[in-house]
FIDO-352210 format. One line per 4 residues: number of its first residue (from 1); their letters; for each residue z, y, x negated of C-alpha. Coordinates in steps of 0.2 Angstrom, whole numbers, plus 5000, padded with zeros to 4 digits. Last residue first. Layout:
N
NUM) A) Z,Y,X ~ ...
***
This chain:
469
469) XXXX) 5682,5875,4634 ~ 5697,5876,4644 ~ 5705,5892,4654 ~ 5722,5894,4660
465) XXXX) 5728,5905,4644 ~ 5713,5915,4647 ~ 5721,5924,4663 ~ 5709,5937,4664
461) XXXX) 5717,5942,4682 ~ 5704,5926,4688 ~ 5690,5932,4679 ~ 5691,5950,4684
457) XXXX) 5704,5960,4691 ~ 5715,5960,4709 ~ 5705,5948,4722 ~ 5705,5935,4708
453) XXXX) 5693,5920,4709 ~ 5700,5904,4699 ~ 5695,5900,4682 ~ 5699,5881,4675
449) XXXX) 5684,5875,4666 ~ 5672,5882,4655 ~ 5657,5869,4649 ~ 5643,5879,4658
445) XXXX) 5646,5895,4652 ~ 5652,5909,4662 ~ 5650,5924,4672 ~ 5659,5936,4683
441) XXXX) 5656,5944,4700 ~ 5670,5956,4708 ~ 5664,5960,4723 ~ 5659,5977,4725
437) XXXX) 5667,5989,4739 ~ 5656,6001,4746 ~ 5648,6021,4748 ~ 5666,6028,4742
433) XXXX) 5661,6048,4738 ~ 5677,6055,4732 ~ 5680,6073,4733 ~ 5691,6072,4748
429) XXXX) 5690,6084,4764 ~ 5690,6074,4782 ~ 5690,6058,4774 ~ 5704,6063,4763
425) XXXX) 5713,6072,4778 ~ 5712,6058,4788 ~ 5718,6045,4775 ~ 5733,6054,4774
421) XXXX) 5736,6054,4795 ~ 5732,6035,4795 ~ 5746,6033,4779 ~ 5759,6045,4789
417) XXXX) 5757,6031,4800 ~ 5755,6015,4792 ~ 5772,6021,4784 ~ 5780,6023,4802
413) XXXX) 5775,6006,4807 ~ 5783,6000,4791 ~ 5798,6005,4792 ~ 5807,6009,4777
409) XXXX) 5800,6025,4774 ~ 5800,6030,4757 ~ 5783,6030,4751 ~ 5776,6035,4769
405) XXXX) 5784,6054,4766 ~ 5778,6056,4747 ~ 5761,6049,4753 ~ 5760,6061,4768
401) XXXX) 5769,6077,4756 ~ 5752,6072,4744 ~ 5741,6074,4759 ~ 5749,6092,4766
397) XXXX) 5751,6095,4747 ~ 5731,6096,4743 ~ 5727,6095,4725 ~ 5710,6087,4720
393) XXXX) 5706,6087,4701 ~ 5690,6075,4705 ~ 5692,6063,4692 ~ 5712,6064,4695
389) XXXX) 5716,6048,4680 ~ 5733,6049,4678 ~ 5739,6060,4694 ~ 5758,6058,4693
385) XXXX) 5765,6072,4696 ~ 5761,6084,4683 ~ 5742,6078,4683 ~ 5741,6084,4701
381) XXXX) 5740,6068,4714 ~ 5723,6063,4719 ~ 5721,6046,4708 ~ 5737,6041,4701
377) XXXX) 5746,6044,4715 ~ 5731,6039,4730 ~ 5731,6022,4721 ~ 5750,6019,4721
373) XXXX) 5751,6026,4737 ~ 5733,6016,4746 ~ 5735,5997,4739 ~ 5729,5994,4722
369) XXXX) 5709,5984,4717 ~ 5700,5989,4705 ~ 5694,6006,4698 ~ 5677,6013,4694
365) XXXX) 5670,6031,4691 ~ 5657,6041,4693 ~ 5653,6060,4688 ~ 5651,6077,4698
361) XXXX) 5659,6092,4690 ~ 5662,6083,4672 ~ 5681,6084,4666 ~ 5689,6068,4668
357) XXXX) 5681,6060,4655 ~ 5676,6071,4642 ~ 5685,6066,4628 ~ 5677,6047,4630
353) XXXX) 5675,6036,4643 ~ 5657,6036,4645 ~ 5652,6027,4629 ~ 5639,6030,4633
349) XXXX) 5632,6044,4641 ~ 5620,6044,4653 ~ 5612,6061,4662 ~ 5605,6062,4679
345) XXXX) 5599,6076,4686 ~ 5603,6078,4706 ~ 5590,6090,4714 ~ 5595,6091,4732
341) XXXX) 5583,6096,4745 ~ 5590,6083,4759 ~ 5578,6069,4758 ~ 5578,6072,4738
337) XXXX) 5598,6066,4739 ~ 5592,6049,4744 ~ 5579,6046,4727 ~ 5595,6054,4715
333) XXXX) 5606,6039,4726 ~ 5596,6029,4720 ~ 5598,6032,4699 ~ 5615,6036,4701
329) XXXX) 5619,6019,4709 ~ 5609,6010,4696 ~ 5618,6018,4682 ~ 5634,6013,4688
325) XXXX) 5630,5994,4689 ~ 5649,5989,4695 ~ 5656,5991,4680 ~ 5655,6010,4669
321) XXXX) 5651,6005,4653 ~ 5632,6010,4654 ~ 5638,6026,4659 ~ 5637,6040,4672
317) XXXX) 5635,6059,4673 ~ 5627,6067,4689 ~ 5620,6086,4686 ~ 5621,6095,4701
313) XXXX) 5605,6107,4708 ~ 5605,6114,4727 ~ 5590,6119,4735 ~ 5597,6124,4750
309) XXXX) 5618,6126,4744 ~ 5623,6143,4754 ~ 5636,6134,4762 ~ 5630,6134,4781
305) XXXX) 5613,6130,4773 ~ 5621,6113,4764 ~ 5630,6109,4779 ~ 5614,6110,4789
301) XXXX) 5605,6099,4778 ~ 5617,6088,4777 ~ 5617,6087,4796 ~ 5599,6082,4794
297) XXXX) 5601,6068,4783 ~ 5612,6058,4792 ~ 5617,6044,4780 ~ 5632,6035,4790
293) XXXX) 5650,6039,4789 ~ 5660,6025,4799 ~ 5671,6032,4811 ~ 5689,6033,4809
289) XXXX) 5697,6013,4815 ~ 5698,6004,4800 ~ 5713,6017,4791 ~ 5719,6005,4779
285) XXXX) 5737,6003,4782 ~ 5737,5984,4779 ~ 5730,5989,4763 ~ 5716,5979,4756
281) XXXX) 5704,5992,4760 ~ 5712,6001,4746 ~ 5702,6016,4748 ~ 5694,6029,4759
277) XXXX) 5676,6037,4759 ~ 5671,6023,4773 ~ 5664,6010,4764 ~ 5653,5996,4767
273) XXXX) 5655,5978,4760 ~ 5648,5972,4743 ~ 5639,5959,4735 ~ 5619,5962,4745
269) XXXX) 5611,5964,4728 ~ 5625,5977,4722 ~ 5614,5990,4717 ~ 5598,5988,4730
265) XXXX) 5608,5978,4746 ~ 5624,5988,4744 ~ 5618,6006,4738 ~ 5604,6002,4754
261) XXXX) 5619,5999,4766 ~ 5628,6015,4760 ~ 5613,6027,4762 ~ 5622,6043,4753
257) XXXX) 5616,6059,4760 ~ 5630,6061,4770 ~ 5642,6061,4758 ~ 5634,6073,4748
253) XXXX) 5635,6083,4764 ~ 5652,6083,4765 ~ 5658,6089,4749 ~ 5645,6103,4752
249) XXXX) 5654,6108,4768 ~ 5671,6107,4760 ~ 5664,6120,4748 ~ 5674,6118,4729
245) XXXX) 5660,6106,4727 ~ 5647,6119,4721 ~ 5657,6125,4711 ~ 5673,6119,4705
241) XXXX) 5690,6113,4710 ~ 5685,6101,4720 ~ 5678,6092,4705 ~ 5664,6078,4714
237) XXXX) 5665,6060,4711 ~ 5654,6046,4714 ~ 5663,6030,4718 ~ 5664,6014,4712
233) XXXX) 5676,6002,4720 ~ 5686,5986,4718 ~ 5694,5981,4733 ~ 5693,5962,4732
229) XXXX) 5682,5946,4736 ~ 5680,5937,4723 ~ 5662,5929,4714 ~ 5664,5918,4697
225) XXXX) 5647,5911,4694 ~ 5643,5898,4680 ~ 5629,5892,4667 ~ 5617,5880,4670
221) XXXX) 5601,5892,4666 ~ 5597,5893,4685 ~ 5615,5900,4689 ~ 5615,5912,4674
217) XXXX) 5595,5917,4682 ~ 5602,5920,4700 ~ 5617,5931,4697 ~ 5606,5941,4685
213) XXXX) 5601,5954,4701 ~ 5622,5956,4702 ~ 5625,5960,4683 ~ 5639,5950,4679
209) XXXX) 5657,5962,4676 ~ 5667,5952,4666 ~ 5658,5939,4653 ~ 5664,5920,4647
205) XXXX) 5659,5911,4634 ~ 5653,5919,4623 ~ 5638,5919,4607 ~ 5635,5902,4620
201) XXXX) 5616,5909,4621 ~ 5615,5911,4637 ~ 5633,5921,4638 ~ 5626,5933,4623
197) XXXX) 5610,5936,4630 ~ 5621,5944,4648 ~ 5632,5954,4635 ~ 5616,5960,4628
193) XXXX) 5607,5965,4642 ~ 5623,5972,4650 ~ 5625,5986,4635 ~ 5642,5992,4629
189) XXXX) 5646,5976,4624 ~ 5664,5973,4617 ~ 5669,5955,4610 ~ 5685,5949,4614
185) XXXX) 5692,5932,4604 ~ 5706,5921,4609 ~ 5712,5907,4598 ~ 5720,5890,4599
181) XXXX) 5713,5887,4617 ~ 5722,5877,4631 ~ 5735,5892,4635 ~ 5751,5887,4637
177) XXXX) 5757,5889,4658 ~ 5771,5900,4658 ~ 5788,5904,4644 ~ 5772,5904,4629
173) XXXX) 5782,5898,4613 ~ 5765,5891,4607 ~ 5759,5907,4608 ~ 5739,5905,4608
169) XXXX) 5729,5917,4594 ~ 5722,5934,4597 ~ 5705,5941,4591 ~ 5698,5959,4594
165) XXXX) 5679,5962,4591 ~ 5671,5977,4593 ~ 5672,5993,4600 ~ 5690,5997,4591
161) XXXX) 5694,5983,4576 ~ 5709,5972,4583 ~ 5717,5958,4573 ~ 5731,5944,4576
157) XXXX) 5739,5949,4590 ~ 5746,5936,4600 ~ 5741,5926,4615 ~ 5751,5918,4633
153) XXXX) 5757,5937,4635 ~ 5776,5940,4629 ~ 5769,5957,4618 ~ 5771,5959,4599
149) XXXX) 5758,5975,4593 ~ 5757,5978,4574 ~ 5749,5995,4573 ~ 5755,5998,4591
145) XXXX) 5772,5994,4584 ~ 5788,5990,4596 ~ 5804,5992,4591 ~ 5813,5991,4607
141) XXXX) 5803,5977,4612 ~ 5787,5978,4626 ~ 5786,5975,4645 ~ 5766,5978,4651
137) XXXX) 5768,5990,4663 ~ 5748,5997,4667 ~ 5743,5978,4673 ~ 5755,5983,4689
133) XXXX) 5768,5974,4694 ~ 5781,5987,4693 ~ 5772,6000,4705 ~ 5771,5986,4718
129) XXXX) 5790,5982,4714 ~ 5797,6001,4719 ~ 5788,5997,4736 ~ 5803,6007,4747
125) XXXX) 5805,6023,4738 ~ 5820,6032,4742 ~ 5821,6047,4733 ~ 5831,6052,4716
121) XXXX) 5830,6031,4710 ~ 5844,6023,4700 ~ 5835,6008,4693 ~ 5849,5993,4687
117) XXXX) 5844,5983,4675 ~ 5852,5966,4670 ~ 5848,5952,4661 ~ 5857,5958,4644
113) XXXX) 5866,5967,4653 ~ 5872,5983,4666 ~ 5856,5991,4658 ~ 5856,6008,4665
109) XXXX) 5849,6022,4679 ~ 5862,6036,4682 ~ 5853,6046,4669 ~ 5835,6041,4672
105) XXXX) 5834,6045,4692 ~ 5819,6038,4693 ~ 5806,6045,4706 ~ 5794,6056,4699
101) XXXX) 5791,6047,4679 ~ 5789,6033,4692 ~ 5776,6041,4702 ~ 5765,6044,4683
97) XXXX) 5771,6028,4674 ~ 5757,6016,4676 ~ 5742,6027,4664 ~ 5757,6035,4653
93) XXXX) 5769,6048,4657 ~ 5773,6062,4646 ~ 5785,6073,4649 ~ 5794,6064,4663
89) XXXX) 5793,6046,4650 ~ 5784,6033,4664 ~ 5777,6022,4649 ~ 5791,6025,4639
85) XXXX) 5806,6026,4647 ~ 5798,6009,4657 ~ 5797,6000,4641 ~ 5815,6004,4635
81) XXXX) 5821,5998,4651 ~ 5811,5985,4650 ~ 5815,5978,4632 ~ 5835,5983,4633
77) XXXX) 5834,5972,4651 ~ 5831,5958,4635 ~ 5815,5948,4630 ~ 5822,5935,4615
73) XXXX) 5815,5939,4599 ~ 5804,5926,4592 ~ 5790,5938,4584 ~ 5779,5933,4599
69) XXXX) 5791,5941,4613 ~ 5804,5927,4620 ~ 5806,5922,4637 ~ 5822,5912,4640
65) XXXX) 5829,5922,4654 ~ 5819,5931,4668 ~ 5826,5946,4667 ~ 5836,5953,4687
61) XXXX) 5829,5970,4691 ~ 5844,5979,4703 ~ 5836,5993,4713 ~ 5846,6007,4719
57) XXXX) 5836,6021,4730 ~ 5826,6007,4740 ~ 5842,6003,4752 ~ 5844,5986,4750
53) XXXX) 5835,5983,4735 ~ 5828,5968,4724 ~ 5817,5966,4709 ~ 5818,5948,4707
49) XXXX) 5815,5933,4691 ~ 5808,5949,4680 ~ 5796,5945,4668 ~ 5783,5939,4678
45) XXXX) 5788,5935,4696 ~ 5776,5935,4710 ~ 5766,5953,4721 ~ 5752,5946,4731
41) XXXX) 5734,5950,4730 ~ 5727,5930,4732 ~ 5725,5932,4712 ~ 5741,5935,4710
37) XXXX) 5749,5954,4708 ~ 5761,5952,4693 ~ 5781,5957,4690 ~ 5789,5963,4676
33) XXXX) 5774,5969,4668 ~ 5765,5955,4654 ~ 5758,5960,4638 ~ 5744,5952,4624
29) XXXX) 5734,5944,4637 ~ 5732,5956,4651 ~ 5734,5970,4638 ~ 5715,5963,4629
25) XXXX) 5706,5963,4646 ~ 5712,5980,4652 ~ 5706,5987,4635 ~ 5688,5979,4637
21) XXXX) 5688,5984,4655 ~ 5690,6002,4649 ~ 5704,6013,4652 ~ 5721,6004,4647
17) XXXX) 5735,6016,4641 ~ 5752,6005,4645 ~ 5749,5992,4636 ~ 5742,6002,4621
13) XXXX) 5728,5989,4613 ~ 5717,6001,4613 ~ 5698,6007,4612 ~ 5693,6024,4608
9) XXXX) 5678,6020,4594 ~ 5671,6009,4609 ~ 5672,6000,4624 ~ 5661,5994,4639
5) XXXX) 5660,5979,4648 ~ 5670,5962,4638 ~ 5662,5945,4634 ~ 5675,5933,4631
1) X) 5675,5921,4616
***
């Protein structure tokens, strides 16, 4: 049984609408995209044997043969294109669909045959596969039944009751590695207390997200300690679109009132790297060389006079199903803002992913490891292109016409160009506050074998068909 952070009454088994890491755990194992990041961050086969372009505007998607779904129907270029209609639908696009909802061209687009798609694209777009590999595309049949969901994953559905306990059982048809264990269960905890108890007291066996200051006490106890180095992130997040944060100059004092050293040592226990404001340090194009932001007090202080904002009061919301020890990272960054005059109330809701989310004024986050265009897509673009999960409603088209720009350029010097000069304006103006990247730090019991470190998601990419107990 796996140990899951977060979940509750709003829990899915969509595979192309996972929030929590609960939900993300379940689609890893019931679905499969066409292609996969590994754990080493590189893009291999899945579903698809090759994704291929010569001119990145008509890609040919070439079906792996011989898989089958779990009711024993054979996965046809039908399946996918039917998949990617629906989680990248124009009207409507899901949690991996938004730039793809952009770029396909769906009329010329077409299945040529049963192992053959073609993607017609209205714009060049030169790393079409890195959108396809994500965990968000999971490939589902033409009939498909959320109430009855059928996937190609190494487990199938056998029952699902939201923020509790969801069970699957091994495919034995599975066209990878079959799974060693007969059944699958994930058990959510919305309280690390209890997910930590539940590891001790072999209730699970493995659990995502370990609190970093227990780190110590699984180890003592016998029990085991996955760590990876990635790009997951945790940021605080301020609405651009509202008061006070619609002030560049208050933007920019909240970031520097943040100690990022201290967020690492106190709320990660010394498992994290700095950050700079900017994400995907994964990215060959990450932006290295802009000056690192460092706390300076005073200069907030003058930002936050220039602005109007002495004495300023936010109201900060986190959860305890938030990964990456949210809570704790609200509750010390409340003691750093006092240097500067800034009252920050913190209030907790859990779950935190809920109708709200999305909407609070100043608010955390967390998000695994992507590259800088898919992630700057589905985090900075407007909802009505491509902007999924926009916590902090930013909307600035010289940056999104950089993206759009390095998205289709072939070459890649060029692209880590137009990248650099994105990233500036985000550091310059963004409404995410980036204080470090966590490593990934899972636990387990004593008697589990075969997880590997994952720089893309927890436990390895939650590859429970590779685990023995």
């Amino acid at each position: 049984m796996h140990g899951a952070t977060g979940g509750g009454s709003k829990d899915t088994l969509d595979p192309h609408a996972p929030v929590t890491s609960a939900d993300i755990s379940r689609v890893n194992n019931l679905y499969e995209p066409l292609l996969f990041w590994n754990n080493d961050y590189q893009i291999e086969p899945a579903l698809a044997e090759s994704v291929e372009s010569k001119d990145s505007v008509t890609w040919t998607v070439k079906m792996r043969p011989g898989v089958t779904f779990h009711n024993g129907k054979t996965v046809t270029a039908d399946d996918a294109w039917f998949s990617i209609k629906r989680f990248a639908d124009p009207k409507a696009p899901l949690s991996g669909g938004g730039q793809l909802s952009q770029i396909i061209d769906f009329q010329s687009s077409k299945v040529v045959d049963e192992t053959t798609l073609q993607l017609v694209l209205n714009t060049p777009y030169a790393i079409l596969d890195s959108l396809l590999a994500e965990y968000t595309t999971g490939i589902i049949p033409t009939d498909f039944d959320l109430a009855k969901p059928v996937g190609t994953g190494a487990f199938a559905y056998k029952s699902f009751e939201p923020g509790k306990t969801s069970s699957f059982t091994k495919y034995a048809d599975y066209w990878g590695d079959a799974a060693f264990v007969d059944e699958l269960q994930i058990q959510d905890f919305d309280n690390d207390n209890a997910k930590v108890n539940a590891l001790q007291a072999g209730q699970v066996q493995t659990i995502d997200n370990l609190p970093y200051n227990l780190v110590d006490t699984i180890k003592g106890a016998g029990g085991g300690v996955l760590v990876a180095e990635g790009g997951q992130w945790v940021p605080f997040t301020m609405r651009v679109d509202q008061a006070p944060f619609n002030d560049v100059k208050v933007r920019q004092a909240m970031r520097l009132i943040v100690d990022r050293q201290a967020m690492i040592d106190q709320v990660l226990s010394g498992y994290g790297s700095l950050g700079n404001d900017l994400y995907a340090p994964l990215d060959p194009a990450y932006a290295s060389d802009l000056p690192q932001r460092e706390q300076d007090i005073d200069q907030a202080k003058s930002l936050l006079s220039q602005a109007g904002q002495e004495g300023l009061q936010v109201e900060l919301f986190t959860g305890d199903d938030i990964p990456g020890n949210a809570p704790a990272a609200a509750n010390l960054f409340v003691e750093q803002a006092k240097k500067a005059g800034v009252e920050v109330k913190v209030t907790k809701k859990t779950p935190f992913y809920d109708d709200n989310y999305l909407s609070y004024t100043f608010a955390q986050d967390f998000w695994n490891t992507r590259n800088y265009i898919p992630q700057a897509v589905v985090g900075t673009f407007p909802p009505d292109q491509g902007g999924t999960y926009n916590e902090t409603h930013w909307d600035n088209a010289d940056h999104r016409d950089l993206v759009n720009a390095a998205a289709k350029e072939l070459d890649e010097a060029k692209r880590s160009d137009l990248l650099h000069q994105a990233q500036e304006i985000e550091y310059n103006e963004g409404g995410l506050i980036i204080w470090g990247f966590r490593q990934q730090v899972d636990g387990y019991g004593a008697n589990v074998q075969g997880l590997e470190p994952s720089k893309y998601l927890p436990l390895g990419n939650y590859k429970f068909n590779k685990v023995s107990v």
